[in-house]
C-alpha positions as a printed Julia matrix, in Angstrom:
267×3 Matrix{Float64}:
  -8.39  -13.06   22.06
  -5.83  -14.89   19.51
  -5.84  -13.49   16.38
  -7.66  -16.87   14.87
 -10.48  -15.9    16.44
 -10.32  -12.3    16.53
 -10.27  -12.51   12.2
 -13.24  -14.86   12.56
 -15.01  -12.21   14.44
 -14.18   -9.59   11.89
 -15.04  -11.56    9.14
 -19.22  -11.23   10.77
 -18.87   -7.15   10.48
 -21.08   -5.89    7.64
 -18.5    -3.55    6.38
 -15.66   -5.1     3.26
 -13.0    -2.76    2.74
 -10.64   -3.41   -0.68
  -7.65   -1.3    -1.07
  -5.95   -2.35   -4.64
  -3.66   -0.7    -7.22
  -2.6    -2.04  -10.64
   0.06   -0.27  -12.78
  -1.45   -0.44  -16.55
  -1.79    2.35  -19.31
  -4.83    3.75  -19.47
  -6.43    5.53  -21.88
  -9.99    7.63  -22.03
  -9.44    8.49  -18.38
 -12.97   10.76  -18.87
 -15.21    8.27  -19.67
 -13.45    5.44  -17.27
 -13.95    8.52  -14.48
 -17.57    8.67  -15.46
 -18.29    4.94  -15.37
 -16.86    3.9   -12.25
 -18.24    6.81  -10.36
 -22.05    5.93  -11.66
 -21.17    2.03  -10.62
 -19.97    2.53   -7.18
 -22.29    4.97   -6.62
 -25.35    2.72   -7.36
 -23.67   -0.16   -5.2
 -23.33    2.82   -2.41
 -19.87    2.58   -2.05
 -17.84    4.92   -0.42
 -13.76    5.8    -0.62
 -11.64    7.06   -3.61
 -10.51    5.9    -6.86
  -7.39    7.62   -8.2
  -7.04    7.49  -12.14
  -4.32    8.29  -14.29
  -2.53    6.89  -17.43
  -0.48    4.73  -15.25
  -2.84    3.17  -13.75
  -5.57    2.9   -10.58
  -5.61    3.04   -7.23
  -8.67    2.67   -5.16
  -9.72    2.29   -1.38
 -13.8     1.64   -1.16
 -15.97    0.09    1.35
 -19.28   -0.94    1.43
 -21.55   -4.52    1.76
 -19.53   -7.45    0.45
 -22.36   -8.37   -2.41
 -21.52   -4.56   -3.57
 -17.98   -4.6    -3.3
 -18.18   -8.12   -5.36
 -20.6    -6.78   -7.93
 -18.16   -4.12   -8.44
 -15.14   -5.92   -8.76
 -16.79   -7.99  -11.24
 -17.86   -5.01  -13.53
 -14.53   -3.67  -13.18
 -12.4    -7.12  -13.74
 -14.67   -7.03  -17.15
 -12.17   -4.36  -18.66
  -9.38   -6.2   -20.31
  -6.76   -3.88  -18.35
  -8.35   -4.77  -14.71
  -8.8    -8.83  -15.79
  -5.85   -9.43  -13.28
  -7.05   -6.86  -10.28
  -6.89   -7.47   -6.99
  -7.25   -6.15   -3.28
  -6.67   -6.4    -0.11
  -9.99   -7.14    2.16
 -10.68   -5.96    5.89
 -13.94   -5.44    7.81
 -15.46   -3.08    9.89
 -18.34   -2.09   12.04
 -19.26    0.78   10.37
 -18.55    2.42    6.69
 -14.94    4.82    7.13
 -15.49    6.64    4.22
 -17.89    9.96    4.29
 -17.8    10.12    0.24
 -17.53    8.9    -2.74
 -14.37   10.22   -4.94
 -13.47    9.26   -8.38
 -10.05   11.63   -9.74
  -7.84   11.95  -12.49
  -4.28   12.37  -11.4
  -1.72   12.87  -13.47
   0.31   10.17  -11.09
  -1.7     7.7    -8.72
   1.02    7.82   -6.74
   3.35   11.14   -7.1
   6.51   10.62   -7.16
   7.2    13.35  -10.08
  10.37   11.16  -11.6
   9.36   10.76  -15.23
  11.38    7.66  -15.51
  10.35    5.46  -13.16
   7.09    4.03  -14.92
   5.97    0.62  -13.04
   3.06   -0.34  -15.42
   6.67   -1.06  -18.14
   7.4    -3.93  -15.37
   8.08   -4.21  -11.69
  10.94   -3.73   -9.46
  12.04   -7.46   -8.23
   9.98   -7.96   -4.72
  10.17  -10.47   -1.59
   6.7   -12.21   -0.48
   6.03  -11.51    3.27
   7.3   -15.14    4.51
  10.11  -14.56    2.67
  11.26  -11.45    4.27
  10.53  -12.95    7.85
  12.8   -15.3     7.5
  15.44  -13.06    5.81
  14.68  -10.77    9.59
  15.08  -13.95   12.03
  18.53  -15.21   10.71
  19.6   -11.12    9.95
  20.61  -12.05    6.36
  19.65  -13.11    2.82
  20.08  -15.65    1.29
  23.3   -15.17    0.52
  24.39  -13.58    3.9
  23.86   -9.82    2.73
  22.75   -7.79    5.9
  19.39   -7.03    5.32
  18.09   -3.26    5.53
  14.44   -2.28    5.76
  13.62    1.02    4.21
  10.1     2.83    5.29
   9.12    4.88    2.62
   6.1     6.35    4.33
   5.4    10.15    5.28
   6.61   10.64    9.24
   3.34   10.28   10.73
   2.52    7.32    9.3
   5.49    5.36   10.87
   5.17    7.26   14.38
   1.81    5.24   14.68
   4.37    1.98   13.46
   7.06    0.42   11.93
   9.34   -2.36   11.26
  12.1    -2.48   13.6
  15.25   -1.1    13.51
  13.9    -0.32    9.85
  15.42    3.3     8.32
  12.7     6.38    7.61
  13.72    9.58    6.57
  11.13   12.26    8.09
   9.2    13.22    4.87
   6.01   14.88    5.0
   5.12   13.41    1.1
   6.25   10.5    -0.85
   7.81   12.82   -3.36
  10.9    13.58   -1.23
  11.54   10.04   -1.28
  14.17   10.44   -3.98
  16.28   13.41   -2.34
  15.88   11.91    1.47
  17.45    8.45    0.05
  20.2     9.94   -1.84
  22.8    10.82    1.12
  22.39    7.3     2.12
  23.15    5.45   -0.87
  26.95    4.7    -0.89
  26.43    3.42    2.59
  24.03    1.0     1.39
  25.0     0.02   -1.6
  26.58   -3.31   -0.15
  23.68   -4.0     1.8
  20.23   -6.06    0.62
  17.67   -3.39    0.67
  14.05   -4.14    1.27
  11.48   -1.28    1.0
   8.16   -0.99    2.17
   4.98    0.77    2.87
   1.03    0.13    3.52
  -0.11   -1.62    1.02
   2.62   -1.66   -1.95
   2.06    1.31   -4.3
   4.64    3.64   -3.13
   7.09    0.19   -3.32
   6.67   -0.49   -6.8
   8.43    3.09   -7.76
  11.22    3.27   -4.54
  11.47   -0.1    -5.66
  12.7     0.71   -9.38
  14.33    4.05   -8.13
  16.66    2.4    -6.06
  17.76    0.09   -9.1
  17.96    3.16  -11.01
  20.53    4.55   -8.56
  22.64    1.52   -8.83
  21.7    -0.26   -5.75
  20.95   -3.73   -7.65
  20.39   -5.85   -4.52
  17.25   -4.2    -4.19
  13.11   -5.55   -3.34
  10.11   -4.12   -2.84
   7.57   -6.21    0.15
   4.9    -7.81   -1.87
   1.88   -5.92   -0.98
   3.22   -4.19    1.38
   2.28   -3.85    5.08
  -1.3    -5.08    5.28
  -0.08   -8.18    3.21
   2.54   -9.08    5.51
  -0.2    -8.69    8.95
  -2.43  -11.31    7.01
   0.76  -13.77    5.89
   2.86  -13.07    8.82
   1.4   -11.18   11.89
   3.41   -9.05   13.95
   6.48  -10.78   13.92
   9.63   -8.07   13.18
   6.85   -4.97   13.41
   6.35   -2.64   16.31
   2.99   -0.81   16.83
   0.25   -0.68   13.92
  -0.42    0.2    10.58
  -2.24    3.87    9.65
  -4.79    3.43    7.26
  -6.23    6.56    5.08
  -9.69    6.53    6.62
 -11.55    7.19   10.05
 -10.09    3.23   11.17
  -7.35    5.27   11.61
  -5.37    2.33   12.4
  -4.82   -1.2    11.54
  -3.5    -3.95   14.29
  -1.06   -6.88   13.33
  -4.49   -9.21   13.0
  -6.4    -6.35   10.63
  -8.77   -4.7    13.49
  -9.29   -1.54   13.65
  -7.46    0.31   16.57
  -8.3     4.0    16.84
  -5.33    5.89   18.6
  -6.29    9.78   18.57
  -3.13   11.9    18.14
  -2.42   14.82   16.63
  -1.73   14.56   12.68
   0.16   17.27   10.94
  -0.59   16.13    7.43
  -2.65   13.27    5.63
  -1.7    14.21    2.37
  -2.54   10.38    0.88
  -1.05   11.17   -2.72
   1.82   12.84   -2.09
């Protein structure tokens, strides 16, 4: 099946996923807490929603006219007017629960100064990078270096190749596992990735921070570049932080059972 058609099929499965983040200072994180947990539970939607005064990140599923009603209520709060997700369908519902948390980071990194909702590291669309990957260079002949800055599980399951990982169990080693490897990138065009963005927008700005000025994050990450691009560059599939386990290049679900040492999602 081409993945035209295997998209079209998807698109008739009951289930919409959304995963979506947006950086943004928040404040009454209590009462936002209380709100969104009484709206998606009355549209019986399932996943998490990760709060702090950064910002939000959420992964829900449910029936599309729920998922729509509650982006809707949600887009009515000045701070989410410009929020958006990335869709997928399934058979079934992945989530077990509902969850609604305040974190003090909705991503940990635990580096103070790297604070993404004061403006974005610079970033490189999907089509953009593949063609940066099928000549080998930028646009100004840099050698282009892909940097995976996902826990080592998640990049077992699949990854971009000949892209450079580090082995770390939570996104918060990011910062030490990078640092041996900086002078020998620093004349290099860096590109870093990861599922769906978030973990991007702070390697993004950390890398900047440590000097290395020819330096992107993917635009949306992963998922974004399956639905621009396919599987052009990237080897294997995508883990996904729910019982799909596992996203193909054309967004189906592909369960592949293996043992997983840790799924520590905000670490």
């Amino acid at each position: 099946m081409n993945e035209t058609n295997t998209k079209e099929n998807t698109a008739n499965w009951p289930i919409l996923n959304i995963a979506g983040y947006q950086f943004v200072r928040l404040d009454g994180l209590s009462e936002l807490q209380i709100h969104l947990r009484e709206l998606a539970k009355s549209l019986e939607l399932k996943g998490t929603i990760l709060l702090a005064e950064e910002g939000i990140n959420l992964f829900l599923a449910g029936l599309e006219s729920s998922v729509n009603a509650f982006l809707k209520k949600l887009r009515e709060n000045p701070a989410f007017a410009n929020f958006s997700t990335k869709n997928s369908w399934s058979e079934h519902q992945p989530f077990q629960r509902l969850l609604v948390k305040i974190k003090n980071e909705i991503i940990r990194m635990n580096h103070p100064t790297i604070q993404p909702d004061k403006g974005r590291a610079k970033f490189i669309s999907p089509k953009k990078l593949e063609e940066w990957l099928n000549r080998g260079k930028d646009d100004l002949g840099r050698e282009v270096v892909l940097i995976d800055t996902r826990n080592d599980f998640e990049v077992e399951y699949g990854t971009f190749r000949n892209a450079l990982h580090f082995n770390i169990k939570k996104f918060s080693e990011f910062p030490q596992a990078i640092e041996s490897e900086l002078q020998k990138l620093s004349d290099k065009t860096l590109v870093s990735f990861c599922t769906g963005g978030i973990r991007c927008e702070k390697s993004g700005l950390y890398l900047r921070e440590r000097g290395l000025e020819h330096s992107y994050q993917l635009d949306g990450g992963i998922l974004q570049y399956f639905e621009d691009v396919g599987e052009a560059h990237y080897v294997g599939n995508c883990f996904v932080f729910d019982e799909r386990e596992t996203l193909e290049p054309n967004l189906t679900p592909k369960s592949i059972k293996r043992p997983i040492k840790n799924k520590a999602k905000n670490g």
